[in-house]
N, C-alpha and C positions, 0 to 999 in steps of 0.2 A: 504494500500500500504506500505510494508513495516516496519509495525507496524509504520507509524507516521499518527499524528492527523493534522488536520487542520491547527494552530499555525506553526507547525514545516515546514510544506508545504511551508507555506506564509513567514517564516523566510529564509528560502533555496530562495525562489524566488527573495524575498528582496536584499540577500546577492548574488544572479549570475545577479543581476540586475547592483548593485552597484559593486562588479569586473570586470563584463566584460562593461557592460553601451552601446554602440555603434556597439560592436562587435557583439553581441550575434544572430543577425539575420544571419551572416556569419559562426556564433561556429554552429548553428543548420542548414544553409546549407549543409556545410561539414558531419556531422554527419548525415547529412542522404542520401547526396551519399555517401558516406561509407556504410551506410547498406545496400542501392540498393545493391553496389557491392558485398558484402558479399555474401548476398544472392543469384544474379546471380552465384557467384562461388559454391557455395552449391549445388545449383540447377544443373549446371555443372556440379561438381562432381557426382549427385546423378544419373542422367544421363546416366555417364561412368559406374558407375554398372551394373546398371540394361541395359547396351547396352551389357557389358561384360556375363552377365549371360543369355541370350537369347543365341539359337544356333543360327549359323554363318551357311554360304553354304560353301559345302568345295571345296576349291579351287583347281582344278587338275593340277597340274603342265606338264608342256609340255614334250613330250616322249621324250628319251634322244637319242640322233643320232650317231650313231659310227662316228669316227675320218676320216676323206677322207683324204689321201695320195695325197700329190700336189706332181708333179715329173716335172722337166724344162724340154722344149722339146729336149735341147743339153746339157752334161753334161759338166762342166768348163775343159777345159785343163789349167794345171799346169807346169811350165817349171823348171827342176830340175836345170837347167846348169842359171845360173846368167846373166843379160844382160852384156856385155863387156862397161868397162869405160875406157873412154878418159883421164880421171884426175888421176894421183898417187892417194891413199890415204894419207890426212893429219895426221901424229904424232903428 
């Protein structure tokens, strides 16, 4: 592993024994939900590929309808002459 021998193994272990002491069943929790997740994301990704590279149905989009003309049943009348005011106007 690594090129280390037995000694160096048991030294490494000694020494995450002695720095982490208490922690380390928490350091090697986390470290390995972490890798779950990695891996589900991997897998994920790997996924989207190979979903991407498969043909797809192609989808027809709906025929396109000409425009219908609304028309009101009475057309606005417009009064060119202004209504008459009661009041001067204000300067």
């Amino acid at each position: 592993m690594f090129g280390l021998g037995g000694q160096e193994i048991l030294l490494l272990l000694v020494l995450g024994v002695l720095l982490f002491g208490r922690k380390l069943p928490d350091i090697g929790r986390s470290l390995g939900k972490t890798m779950v997740e990695f891996k589900k994301g991997m897998k994920g990704i790997e996924d989207e590929v190979n979903e991407s590279s498969a043909p797809r149905a192609a989808i027809e989009p709906e025929p396109v309808k000409a425009p219908t003309r609304v028309t009101p049943a009475s057309a606005p009348k417009f009064d060119d002459v202004p209504a008459p005011s009661s009041a001067p106007p204000k300067v």
